[in-house]
DSSP file (Angstrom, degrees, kcal/mol; ACC not computed):
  #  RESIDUE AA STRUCTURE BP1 BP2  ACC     N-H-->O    O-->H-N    N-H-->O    O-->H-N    TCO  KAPPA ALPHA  PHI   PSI    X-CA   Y-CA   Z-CA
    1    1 A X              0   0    0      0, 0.0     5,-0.0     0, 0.0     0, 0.0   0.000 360.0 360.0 360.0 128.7    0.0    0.0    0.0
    2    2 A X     >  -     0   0    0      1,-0.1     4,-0.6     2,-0.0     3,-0.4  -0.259 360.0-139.4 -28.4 131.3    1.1    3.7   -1.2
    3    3 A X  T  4 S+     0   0    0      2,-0.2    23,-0.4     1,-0.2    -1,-0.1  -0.171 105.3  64.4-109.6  26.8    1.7    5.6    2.3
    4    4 A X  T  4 S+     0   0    0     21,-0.1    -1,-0.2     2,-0.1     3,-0.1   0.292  88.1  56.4-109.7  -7.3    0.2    8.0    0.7
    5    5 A X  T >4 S+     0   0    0     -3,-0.4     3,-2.1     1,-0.1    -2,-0.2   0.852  94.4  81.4 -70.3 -50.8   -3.0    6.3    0.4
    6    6 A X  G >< S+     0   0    0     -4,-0.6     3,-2.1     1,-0.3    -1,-0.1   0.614  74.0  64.8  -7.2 -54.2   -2.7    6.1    4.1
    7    7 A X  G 3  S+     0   0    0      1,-0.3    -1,-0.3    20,-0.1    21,-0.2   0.474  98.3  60.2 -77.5  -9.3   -4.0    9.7    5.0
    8    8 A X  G <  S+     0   0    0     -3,-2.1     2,-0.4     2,-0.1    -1,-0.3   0.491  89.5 102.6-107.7 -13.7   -7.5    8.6    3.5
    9    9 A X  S <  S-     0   0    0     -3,-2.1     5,-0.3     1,-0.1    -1,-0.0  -0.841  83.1 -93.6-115.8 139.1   -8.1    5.6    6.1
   10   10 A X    >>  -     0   0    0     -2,-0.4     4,-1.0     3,-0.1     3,-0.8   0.227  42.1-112.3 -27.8 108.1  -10.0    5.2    9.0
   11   11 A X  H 3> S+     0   0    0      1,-0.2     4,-5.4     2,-0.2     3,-0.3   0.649 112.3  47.5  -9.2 -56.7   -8.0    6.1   12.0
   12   12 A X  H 3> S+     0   0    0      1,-0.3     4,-4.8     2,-0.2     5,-0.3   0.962 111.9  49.4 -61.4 -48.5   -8.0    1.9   13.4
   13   13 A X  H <> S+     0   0    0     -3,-0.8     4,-1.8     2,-0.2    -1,-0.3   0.792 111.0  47.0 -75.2  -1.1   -7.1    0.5   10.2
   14   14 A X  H  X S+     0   0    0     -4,-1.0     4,-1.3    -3,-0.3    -2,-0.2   0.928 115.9  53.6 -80.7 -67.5   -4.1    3.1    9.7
   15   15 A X  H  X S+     0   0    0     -4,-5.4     4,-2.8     1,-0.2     5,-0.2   0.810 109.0  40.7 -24.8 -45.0   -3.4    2.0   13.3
   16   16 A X  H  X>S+     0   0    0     -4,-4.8     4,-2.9     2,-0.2     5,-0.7   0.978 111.1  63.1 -91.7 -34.0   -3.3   -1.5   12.8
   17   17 A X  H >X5S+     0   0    0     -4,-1.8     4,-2.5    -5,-0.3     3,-1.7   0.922 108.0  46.1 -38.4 -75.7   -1.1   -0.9    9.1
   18   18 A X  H 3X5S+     0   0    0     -4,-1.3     4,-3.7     1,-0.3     5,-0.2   0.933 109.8  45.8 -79.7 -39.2    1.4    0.4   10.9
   19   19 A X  H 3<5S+     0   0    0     -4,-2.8    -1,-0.3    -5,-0.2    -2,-0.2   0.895 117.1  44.6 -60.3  -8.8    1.8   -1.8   13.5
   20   20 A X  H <<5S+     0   0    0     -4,-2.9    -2,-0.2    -3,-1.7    -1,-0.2   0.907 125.8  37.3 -81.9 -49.8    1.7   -4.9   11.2
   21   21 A X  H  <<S-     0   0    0     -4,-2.5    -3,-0.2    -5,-0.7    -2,-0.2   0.917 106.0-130.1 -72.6 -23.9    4.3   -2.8    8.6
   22   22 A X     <  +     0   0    0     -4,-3.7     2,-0.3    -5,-0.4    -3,-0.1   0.891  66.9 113.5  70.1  25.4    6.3   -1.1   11.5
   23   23 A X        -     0   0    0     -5,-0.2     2,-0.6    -6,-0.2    -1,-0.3  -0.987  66.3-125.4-135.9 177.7    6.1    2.0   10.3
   24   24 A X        -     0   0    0     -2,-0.3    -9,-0.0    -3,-0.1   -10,-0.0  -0.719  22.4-160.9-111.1 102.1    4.6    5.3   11.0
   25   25 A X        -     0   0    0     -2,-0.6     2,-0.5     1,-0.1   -21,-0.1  -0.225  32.9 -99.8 -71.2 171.1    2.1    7.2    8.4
   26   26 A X        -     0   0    0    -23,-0.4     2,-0.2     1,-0.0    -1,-0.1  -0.895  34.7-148.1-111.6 148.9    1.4   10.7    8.6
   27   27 A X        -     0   0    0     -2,-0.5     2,-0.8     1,-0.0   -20,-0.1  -0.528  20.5-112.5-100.9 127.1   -1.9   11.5   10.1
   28   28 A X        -     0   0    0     -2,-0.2     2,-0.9   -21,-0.2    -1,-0.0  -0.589  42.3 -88.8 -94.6 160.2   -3.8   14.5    9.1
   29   29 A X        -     0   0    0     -2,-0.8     2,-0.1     1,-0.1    -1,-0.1  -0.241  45.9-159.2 -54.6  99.6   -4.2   17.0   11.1
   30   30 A X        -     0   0    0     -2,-0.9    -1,-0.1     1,-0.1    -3,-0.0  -0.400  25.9-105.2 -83.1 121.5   -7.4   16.6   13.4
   31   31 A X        -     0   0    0     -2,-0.1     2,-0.6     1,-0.1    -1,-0.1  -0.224  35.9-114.7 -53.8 158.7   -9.2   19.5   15.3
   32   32 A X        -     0   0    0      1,-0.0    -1,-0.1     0, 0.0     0, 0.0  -0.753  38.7-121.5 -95.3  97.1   -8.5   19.6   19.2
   33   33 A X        -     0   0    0     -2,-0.6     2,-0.5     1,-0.1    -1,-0.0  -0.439  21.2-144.3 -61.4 144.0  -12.0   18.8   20.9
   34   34 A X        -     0   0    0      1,-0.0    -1,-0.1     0, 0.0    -3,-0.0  -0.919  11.7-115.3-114.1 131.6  -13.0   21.1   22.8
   35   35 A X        -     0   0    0     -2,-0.5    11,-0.0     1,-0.1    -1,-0.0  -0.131  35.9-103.9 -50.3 142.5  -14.9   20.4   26.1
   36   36 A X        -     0   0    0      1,-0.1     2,-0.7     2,-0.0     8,-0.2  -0.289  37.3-138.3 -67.3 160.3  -18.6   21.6   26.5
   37   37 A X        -     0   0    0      6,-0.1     2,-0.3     3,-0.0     3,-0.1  -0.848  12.5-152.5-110.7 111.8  -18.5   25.0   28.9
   38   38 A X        -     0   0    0     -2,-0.7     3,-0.1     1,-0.2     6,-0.0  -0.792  10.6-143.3-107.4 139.5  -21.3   25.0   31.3
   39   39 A X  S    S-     0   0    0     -2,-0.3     2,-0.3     1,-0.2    -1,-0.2   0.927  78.4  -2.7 -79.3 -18.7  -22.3   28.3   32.3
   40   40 A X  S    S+     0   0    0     -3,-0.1     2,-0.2     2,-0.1    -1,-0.2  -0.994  96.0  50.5-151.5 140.8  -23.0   27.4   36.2
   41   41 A X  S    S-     0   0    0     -2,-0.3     3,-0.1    -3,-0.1    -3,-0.1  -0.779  89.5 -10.7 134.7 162.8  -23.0   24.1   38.3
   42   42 A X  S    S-     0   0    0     -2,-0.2     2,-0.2     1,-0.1    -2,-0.1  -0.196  79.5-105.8 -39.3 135.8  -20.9   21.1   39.1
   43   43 A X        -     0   0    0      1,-0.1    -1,-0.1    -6,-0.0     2,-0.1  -0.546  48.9-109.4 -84.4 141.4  -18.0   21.1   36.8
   44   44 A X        -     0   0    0     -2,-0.2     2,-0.2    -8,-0.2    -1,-0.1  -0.342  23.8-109.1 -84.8 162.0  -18.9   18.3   34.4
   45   45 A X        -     0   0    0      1,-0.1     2,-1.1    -2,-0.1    -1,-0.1  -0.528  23.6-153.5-110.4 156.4  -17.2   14.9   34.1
   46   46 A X        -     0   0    0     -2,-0.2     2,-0.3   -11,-0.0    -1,-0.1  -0.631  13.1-167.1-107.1  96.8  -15.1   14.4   31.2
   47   47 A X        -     0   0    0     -2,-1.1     2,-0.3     2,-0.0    -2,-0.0  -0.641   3.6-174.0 -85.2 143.8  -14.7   10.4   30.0
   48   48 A X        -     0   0    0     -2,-0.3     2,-0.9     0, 0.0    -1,-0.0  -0.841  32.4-102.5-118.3 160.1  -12.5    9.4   27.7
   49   49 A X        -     0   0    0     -2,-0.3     2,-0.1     1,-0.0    -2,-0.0  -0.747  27.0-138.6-119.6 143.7  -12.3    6.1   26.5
   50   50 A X        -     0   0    0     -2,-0.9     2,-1.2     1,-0.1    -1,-0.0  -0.222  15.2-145.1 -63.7 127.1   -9.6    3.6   27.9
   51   51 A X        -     0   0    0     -2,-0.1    -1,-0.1     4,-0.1     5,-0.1  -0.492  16.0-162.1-109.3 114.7   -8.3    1.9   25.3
   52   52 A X     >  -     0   0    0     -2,-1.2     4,-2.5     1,-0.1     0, 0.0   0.018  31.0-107.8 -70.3 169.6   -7.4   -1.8   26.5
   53   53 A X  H  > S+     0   0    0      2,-0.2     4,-1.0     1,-0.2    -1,-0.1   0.923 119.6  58.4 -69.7 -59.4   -5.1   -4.1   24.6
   54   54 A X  H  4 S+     0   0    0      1,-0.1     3,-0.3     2,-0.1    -1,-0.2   0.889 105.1  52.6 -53.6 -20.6   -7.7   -6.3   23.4
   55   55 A X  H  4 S+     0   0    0      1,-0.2    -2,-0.2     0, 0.0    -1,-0.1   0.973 101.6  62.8 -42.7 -65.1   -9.3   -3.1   21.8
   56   56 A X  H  < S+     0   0    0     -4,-2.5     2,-0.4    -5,-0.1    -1,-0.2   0.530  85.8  99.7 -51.1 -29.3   -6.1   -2.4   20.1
   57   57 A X  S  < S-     0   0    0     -4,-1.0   -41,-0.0    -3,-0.3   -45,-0.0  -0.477  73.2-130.2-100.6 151.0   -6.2   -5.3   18.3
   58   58 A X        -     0   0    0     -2,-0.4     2,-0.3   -46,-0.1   -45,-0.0  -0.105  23.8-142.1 -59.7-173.4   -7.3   -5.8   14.8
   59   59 A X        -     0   0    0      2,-0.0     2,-0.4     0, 0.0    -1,-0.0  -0.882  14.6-135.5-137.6 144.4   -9.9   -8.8   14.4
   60   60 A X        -     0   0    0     -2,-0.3     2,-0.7     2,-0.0    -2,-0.0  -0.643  14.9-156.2-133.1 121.6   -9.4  -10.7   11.4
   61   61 A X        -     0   0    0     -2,-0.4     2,-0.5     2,-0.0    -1,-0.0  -0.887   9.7-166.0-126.0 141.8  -12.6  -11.4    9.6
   62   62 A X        -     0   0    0     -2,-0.7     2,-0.3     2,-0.0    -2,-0.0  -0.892   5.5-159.2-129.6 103.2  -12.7  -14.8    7.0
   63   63 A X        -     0   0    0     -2,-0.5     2,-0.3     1,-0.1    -2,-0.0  -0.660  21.5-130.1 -90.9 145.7  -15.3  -15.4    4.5
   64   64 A X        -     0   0    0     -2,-0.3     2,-1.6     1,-0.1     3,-0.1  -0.623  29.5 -90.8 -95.4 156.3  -15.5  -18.7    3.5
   65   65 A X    >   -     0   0    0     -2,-0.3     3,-2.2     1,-0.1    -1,-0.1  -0.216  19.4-142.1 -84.9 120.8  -15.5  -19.7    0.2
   66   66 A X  T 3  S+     0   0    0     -2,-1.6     2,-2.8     1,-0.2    -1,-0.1   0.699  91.9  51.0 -23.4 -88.5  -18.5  -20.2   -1.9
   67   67 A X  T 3  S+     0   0    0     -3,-0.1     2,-0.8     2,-0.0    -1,-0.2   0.017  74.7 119.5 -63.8  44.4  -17.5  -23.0   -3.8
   68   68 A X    <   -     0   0    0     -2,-2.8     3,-0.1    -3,-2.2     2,-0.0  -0.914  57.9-120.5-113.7 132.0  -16.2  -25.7   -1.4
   69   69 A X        -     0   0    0     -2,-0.8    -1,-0.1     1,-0.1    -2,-0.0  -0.156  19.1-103.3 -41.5 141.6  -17.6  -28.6   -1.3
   70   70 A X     >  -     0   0    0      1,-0.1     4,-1.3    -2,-0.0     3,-0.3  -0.121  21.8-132.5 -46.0 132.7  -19.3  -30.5    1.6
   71   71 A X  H  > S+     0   0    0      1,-0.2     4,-0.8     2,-0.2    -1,-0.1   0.904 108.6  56.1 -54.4 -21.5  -17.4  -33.3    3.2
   72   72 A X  H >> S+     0   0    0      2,-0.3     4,-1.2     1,-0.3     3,-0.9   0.848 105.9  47.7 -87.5 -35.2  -20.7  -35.3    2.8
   73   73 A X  H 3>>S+     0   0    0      1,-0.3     4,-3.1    -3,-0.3     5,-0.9   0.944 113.8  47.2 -98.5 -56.6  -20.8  -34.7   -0.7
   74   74 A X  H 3<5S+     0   0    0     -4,-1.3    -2,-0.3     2,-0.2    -1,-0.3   0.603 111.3  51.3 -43.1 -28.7  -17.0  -35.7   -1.1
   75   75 A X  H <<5S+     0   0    0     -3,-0.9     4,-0.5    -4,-0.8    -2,-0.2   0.955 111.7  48.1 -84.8 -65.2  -17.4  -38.9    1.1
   76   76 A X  H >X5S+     0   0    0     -4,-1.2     4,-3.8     1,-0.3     3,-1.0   0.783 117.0  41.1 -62.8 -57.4  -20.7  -40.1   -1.2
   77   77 A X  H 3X5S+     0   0    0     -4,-3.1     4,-1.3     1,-0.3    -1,-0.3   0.906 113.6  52.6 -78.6 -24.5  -18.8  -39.5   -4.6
   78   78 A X  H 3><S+     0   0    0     -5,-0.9     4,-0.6     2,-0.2    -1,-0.3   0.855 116.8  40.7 -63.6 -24.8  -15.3  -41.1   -3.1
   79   79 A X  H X> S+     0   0    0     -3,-1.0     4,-2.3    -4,-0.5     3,-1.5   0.891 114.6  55.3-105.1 -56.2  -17.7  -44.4   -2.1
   80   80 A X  H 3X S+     0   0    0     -4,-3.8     4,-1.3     1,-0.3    -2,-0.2   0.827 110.1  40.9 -59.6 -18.1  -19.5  -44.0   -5.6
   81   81 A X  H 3X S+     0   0    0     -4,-1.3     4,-1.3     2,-0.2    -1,-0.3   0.907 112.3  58.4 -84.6 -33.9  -15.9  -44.1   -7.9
   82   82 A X  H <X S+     0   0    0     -3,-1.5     4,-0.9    -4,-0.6    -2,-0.2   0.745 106.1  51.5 -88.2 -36.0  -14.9  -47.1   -5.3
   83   83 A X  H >X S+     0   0    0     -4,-2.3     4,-1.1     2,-0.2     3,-1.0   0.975 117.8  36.7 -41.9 -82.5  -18.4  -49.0   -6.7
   84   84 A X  H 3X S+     0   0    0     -4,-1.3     4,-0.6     1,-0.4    -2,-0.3   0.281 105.3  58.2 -77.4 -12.4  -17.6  -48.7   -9.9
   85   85 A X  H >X S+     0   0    0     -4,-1.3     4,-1.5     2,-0.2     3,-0.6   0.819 112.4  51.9 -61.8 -40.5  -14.1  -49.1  -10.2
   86   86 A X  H <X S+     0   0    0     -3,-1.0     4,-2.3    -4,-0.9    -2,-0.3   0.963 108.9  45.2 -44.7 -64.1  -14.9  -52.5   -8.6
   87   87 A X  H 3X S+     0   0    0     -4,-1.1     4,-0.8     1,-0.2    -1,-0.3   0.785 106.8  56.7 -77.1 -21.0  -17.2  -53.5  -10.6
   88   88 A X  H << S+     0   0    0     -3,-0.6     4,-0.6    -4,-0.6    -1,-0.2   0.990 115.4  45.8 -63.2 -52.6  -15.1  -52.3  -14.1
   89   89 A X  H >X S+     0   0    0     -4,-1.5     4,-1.7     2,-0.3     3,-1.1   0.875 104.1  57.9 -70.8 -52.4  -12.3  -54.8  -12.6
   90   90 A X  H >< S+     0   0    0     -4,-2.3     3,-1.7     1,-0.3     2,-1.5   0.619 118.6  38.8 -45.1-114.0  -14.9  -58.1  -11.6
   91   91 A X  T 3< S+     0   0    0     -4,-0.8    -1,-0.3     1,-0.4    -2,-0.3  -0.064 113.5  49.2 -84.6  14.7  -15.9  -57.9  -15.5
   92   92 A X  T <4 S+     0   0    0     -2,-1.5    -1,-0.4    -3,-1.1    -2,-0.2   0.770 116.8  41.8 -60.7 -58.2  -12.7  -57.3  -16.9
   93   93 A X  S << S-     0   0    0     -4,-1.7    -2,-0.2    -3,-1.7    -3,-0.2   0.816 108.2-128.9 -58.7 -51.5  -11.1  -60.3  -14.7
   94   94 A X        +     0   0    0      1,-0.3     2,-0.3    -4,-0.3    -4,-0.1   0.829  52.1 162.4  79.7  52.7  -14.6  -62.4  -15.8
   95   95 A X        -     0   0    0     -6,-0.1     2,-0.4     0, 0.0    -1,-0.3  -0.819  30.6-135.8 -98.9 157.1  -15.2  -63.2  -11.7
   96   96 A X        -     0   0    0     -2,-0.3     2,-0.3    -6,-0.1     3,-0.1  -0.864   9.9-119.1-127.2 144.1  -18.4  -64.3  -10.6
   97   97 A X     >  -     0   0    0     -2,-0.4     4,-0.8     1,-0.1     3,-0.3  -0.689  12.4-152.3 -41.0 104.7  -20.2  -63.2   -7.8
   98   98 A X  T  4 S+     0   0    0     -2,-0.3     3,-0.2     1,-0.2    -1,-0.1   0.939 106.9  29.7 -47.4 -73.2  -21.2  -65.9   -5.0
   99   99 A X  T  4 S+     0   0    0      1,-0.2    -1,-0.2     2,-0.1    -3,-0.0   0.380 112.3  68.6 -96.1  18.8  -24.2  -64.1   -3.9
  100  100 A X  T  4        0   0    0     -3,-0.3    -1,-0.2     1,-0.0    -2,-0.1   0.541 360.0 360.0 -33.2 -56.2  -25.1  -62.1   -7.9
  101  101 A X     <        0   0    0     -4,-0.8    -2,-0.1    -3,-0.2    -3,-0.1   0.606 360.0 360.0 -87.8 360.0  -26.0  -65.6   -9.3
């Protein structure tokens, strides 16, 4: 990725580019929030939010792919090939069956 493409994505995923590339993009410049000013009263309380380690980390999302087959379906045609190769080989050979005749 262009690190100049950088400057166009969403704050987390820049975050987690650089730590996965180990380096540091430049951020654009972001207004300073400013607290709200109340004109009289208990001074109001200001939260921030902590950010914890697990936050920090990306979470990895995996679509699976449309076109894999079922084991089930994969077991059934593996036992169907196993028929019929059997059976090509009995009439190639000319063996007879015990419990056919």
């Amino acid at each position: 990725m262009n690190p100049k493409n950088l400057s166009h994505l969403d704050p987390k995923l820049r975050e987690a580019y650089e730590r996965v590339m180990g380096t540091s993009a430049p951020t654009p410049p972001s207004p300073t929030p400013t607290p709200p000013i109340t004109p009289s009263g208990p001074a109001p309380m200001i939260t921030t939010p902590v950010q914890t380690q697990e936050n920090s980390q990306s979470q990895v999302v995996v679509n699976k792919k449309k076109g894999k087959l079922s084991p089930i379906l994969v077991a059934i045609t593996v036992i169907l090939f196993f028929a019929v190769y059997t059976i090509i080989w009995i009439v190639v050979f000319g063996l007879k069956i015990p419990f056919l005749s």
